[in-house]
N, C-alpha and C positions, 0 to 999 in steps of 0.2 A: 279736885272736881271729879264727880263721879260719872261714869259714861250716860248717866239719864240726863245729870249736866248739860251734858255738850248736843243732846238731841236741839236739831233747830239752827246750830253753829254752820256756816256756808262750807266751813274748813275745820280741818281736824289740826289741834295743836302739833307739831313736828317733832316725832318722837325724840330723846335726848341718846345723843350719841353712842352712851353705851348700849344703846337696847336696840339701833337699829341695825340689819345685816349688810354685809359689804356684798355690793354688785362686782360680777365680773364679765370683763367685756370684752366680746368677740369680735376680730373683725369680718368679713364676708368670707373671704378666703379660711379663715380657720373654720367658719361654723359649715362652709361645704366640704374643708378635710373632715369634718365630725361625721356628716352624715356619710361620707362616702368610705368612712371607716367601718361605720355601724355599719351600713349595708352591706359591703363587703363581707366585713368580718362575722356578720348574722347568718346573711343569705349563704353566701360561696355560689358554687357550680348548680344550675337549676337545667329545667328542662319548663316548657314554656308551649302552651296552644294557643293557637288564634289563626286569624285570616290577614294577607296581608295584601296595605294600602298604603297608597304614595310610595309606591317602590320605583328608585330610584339606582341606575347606575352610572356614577362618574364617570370623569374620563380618569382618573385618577386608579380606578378598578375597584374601589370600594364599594358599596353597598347600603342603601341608606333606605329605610321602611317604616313600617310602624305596623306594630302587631295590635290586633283588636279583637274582641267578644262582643255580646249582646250591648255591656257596660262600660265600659271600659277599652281604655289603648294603651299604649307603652309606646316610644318612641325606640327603634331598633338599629343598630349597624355592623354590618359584618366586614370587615378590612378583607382586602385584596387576596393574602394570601390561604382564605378562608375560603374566599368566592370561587378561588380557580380547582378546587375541590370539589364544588358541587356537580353531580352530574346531572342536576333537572337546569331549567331559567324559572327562578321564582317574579310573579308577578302579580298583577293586583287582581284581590279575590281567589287565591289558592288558599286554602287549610293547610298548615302547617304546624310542623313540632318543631319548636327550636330550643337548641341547646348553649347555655349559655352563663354569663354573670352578671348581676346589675352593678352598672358603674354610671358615677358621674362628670358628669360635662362643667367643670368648673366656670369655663368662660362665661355659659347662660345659668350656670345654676339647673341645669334639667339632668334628671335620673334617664339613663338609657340602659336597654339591653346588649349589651356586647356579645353578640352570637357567633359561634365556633361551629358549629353542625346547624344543619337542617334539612328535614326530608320530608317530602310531603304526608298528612295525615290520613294512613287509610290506604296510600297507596308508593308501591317504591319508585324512589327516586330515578332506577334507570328506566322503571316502564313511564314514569311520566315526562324523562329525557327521552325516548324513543318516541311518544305519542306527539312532543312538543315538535320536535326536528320532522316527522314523518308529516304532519300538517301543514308546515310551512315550506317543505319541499314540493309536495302535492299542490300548493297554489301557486309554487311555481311555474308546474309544469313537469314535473321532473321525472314525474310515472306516468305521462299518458302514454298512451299504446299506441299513437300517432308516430311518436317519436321512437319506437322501438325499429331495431332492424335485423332484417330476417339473416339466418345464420351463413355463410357463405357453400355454395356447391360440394366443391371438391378444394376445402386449404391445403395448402400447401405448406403454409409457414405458420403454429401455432404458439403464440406467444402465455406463459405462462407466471404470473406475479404470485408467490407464497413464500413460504421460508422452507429452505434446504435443511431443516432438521424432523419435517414434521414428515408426518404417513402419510399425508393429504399427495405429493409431489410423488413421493411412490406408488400412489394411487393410479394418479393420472398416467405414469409413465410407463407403467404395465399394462394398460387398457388400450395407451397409444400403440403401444410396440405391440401386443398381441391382433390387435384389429387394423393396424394402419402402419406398419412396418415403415414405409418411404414417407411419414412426416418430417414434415424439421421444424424442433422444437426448439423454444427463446424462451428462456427461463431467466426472470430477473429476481434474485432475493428481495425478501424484505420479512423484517419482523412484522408478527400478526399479534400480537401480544404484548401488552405492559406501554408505559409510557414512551408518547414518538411514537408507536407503532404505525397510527395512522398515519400522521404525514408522510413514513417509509413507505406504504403500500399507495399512498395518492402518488407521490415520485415516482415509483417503477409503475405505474400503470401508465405519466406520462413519457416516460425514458421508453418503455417497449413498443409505444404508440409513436414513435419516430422511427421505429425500426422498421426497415426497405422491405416488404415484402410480407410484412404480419398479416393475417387474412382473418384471425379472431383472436380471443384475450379469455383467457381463464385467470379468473382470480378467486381465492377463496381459503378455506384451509379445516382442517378436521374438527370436531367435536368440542362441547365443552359448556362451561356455565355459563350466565349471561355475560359476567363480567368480562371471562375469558373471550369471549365473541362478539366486545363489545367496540373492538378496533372497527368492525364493520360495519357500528351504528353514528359513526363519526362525520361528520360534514365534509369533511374534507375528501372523503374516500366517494362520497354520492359523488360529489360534482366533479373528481376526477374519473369515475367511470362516466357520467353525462358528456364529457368532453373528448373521451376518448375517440381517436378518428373511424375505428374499426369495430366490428361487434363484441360483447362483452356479456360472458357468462361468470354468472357468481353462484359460486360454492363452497356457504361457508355454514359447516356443524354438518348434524341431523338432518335427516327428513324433517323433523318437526321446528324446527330451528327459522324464523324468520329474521331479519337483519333490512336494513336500510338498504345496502346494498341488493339487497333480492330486488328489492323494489325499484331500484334507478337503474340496475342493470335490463340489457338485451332481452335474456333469459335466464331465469331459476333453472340451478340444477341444485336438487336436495341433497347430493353428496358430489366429492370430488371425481368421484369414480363414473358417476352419472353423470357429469359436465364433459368428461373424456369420452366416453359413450355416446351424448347429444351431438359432440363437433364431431365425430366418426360417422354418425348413423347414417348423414347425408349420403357420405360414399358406398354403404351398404345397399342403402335405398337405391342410387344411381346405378351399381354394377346390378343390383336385383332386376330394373325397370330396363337394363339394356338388355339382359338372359333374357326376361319374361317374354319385349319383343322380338327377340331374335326367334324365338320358338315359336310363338305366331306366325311369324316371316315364314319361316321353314315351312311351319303346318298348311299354311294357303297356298304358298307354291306347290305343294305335294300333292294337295288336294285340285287346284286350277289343274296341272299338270296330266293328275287321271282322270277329268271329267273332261278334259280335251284327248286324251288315249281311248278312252271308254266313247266320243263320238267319232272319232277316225275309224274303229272298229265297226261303228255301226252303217258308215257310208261306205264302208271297203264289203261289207256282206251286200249291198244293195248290185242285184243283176245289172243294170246300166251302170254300175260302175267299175263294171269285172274289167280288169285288166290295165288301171289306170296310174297301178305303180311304173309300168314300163311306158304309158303314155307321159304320166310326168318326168319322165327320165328322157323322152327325145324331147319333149318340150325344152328341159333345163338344158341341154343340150345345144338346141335347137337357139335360146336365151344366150348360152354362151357365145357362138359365134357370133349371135348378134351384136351382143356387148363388145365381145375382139376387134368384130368391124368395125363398129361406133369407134370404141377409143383407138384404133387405127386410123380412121377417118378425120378424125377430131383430131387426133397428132399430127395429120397432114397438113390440116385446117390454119394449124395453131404455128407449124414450121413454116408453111406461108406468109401468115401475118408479120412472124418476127421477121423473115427477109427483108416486107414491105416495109416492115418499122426499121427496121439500120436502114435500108435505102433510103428512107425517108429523114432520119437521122443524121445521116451523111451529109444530106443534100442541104437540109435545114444548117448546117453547123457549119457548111462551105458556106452559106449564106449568110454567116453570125456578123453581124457589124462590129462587134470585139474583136473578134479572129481578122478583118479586113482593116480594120484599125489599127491591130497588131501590124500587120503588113504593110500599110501604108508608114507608120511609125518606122521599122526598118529600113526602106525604102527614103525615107525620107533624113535618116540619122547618115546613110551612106550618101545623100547626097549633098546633105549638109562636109561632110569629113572632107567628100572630095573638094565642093567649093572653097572652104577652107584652106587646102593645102592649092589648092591653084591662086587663092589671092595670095595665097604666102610668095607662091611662087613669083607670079606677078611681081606683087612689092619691091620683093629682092633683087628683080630685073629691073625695075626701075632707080630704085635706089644705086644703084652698080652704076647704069648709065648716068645717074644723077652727079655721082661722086665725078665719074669720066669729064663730063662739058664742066661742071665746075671746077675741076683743073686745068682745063683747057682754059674757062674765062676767068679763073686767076691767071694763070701766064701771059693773057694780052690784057689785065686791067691795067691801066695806067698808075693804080695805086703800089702794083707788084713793080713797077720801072720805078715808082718813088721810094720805092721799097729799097733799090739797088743806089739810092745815092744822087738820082735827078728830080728836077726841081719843075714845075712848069710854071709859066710867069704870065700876069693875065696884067689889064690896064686897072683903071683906078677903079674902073663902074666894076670891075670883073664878068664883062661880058665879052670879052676879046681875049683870046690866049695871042700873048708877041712870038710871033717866031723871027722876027729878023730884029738886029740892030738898030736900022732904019725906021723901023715902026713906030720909035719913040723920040721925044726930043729931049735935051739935055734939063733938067728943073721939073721933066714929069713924074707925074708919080705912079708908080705901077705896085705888083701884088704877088707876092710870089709862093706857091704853094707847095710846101717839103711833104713829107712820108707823116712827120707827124706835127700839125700846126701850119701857121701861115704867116708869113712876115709880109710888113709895107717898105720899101724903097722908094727912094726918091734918084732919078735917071742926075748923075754929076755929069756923066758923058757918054756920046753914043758914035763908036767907029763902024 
């Protein structure tokens, strides 16, 4: 059948086995190792423009975006240890170049860019980390001049954060010692440079901010490129100087050299030598403004002085008053005595009164109801003492005599004769003591009373 044949046929006849090609067959996972081969192994290392949108950071610290043009997007992610590199905060709507590879995401099946670098388009990465941090400190608050404080008087005790290798510390401590000899300076190291840095200079700005007696804070340190002098565009360093208790001068680089720290700090000083010079100049200022008075002082007294000689001169030439040096000479004289007598008279005055006051005093404290209480208390403790030993005595005297009759009326008690062995013998009622024979009849009954007890009888016989 020839192929005009088959025009019109719903189905084509199935071609015969030798002629048709063998399918092979991928399953999901191989045809995305395929493409993520190809791309790989086509593209490599790129470099990549666009804007970026839906930027996202985990808590994970990854990085997760999507880069875009006029047409087109790419889905983006930078891993953790990529992110802690960067020195800007990328976010939505920054131009950016990013540097990187195209890889894919097996699980969804999507092509992403794996980015390693990025820095913004147009502009460098640290001026757009210095413009980022400088803005959002600023609507903290963190530079108004509200909050700024004025430098102290006369310090005493000036505290200094930089590193002990640099000229910046040499600086300062020549300008001390030539201008301010009796400071005393608290020098706390810290690295100002390379990795850590910052967190070293935020520590000792609070380490020397605890020290007893710090009156200001120099921090800062010499010269150099941004990067070099980028310890002082650090987060950590603003808000450690913001928190400082005491005022805080920053000096770091050049005159032309601005920093984060210029800005959160007290006051700018545009070199380290100029910071030592600004905490000094106070004391210059003060011993200049007590000279300058003091020469004022002297000059109006000088001047009051001769405009009062220059009018004594003029009342001493006047005729009516010819002669009035030696009139005020028996005047003052004349004053004296007066005065001698007064305070003689007034010593007499005053020797009076004190007499009248102790006599008065006397009288009053003879009269104290304490002091007469005292007395009567005395008075009254010896009469008690005496009463006392007189009832003693008493007592005694009676007791003495007591004991006397009571031996006398034991010897005539009747119970001391029963006591020696006789018996007294009463009738039956025991109201009758018998004294004779006679008294009873033979069958009576009587009662006889011993020393100890009592016995009943009955009378057998009575002679």
């Amino acid at each position: 059948m020839t192929p005009s044949d088959r025009i019109g046929l719903p189905f084509d006849e199935p071609a015969s086995d030798s002629t048709r090609p063998r399918r092979r067959l991928l399953t999901v996972s191989e045809l995305t190792d395929a493409i993520r081969a190809l791309l790989e192994g086509r593209l490599g290392d790129l470099w990549v423009e666009g804007e970026i949108s839906n930027c996202r950071l985990w808590n994970t610290g990854h990085l997760y975006f999507t880069l875009k043009d006029s047409s087109s997007q790419i889905r983006g992610v930078m891993f953790r240890s990529a992110v802690r590199l960067l020195r800007f905060k990328p976010e939505d709507g920054l131009h950016v170049v990013a540097r990187g590879r195209v890889g894919v995401y097996e699980p969804k099946g999507e092509y992403q860019l794996v980015c390693e670098h990025m820095e913004p388009h147009g502009l460098g990465a640290l001026q757009l980390a210095f413009d980022q941090l400088k803005r959002r400190l600023q609507a903290e608050g963190l530079f108004d001049a509200a909050r700024k404080r004025p430098l102290p008087l006369l310090p005493r005790k000036i505290g200094v954060v930089t590193s002990l290798d640099g000229a910046a510390l040499r600086d300062i401590l020549n300008v001390l010692r030539r201008r301010h000899p009796g400071a005393h300076v608290v020098i706390r190291a810290a690295r100002v440079q390379g990795e850590g840095a910052a967190e070293e200079v935020a520590r000792g700005l609070t380490a020397i901010g605890r020290v007893a007696g710090v009156d200001v804070i120099i921090v800062g340190r010499g010269g150099g490129s941004a990067e070099d002098l980028w310890t002082f565009n650090e987060e950590a360093v603003a808000r450690a100087i913001a928190a400082a208790p005491v005022p805080v001068i920053s000096a770091v680089g050049h005159e032309v050299d601005y920093t984060i720290a210029d800005f959160a700090a007290d006051l700018r000083a545009p070199t380290p030598s100029a910071a030592a010079e600004l905490v000094v100049a106070r004391k210059d200022e003060f011993v200049g403004r007590i000279d300058g008075r003091t020469e004022r002082l002297r000059a109006a007294v000088q001047q009051a002085v001769a405009r009062r000689r220059a009018a004594l001169h003029t009342l001493a030439a006047r005729r009516g008053l010819a002669g009035w040096p030696a009139r005020l000479t028996l005047r003052s004289r004349h004053a004296s005595e007066l005065a001698h007598g007064l305070r003689r008279a007034a010593g007499a005055a005053i020797a009076r009164r004190e007499r009248r006051f102790r006599e008065l005093r006397l009288r009053l404290e003879a009269c104290d109801l304490r002091r007469r209480l005292a007395t009567v208390r005395v008075r009254l403790s010896g009469a008690t003492g005496r009463l006392d030993a007189a009832m003693a005595r008493r007592r005694d005297e009676v007791t003495s005599r007591l004991r006397v009759l009571a031996g006398r009326l034991d010897s005539l008690s009747p119970l001391a004769v029963l006591g020696r062995g006789y018996a007294v013998c009463w009738d039956a009622s025991r109201t009758r003591v018998i004294r004779t024979a006679s008294a009873v009849a033979p069958g009576e009954e009587v009662r006889v009373t011993l020393h100890q007890g009592e016995i009943a009888c009955e009378v057998k016989r009575a002679d």
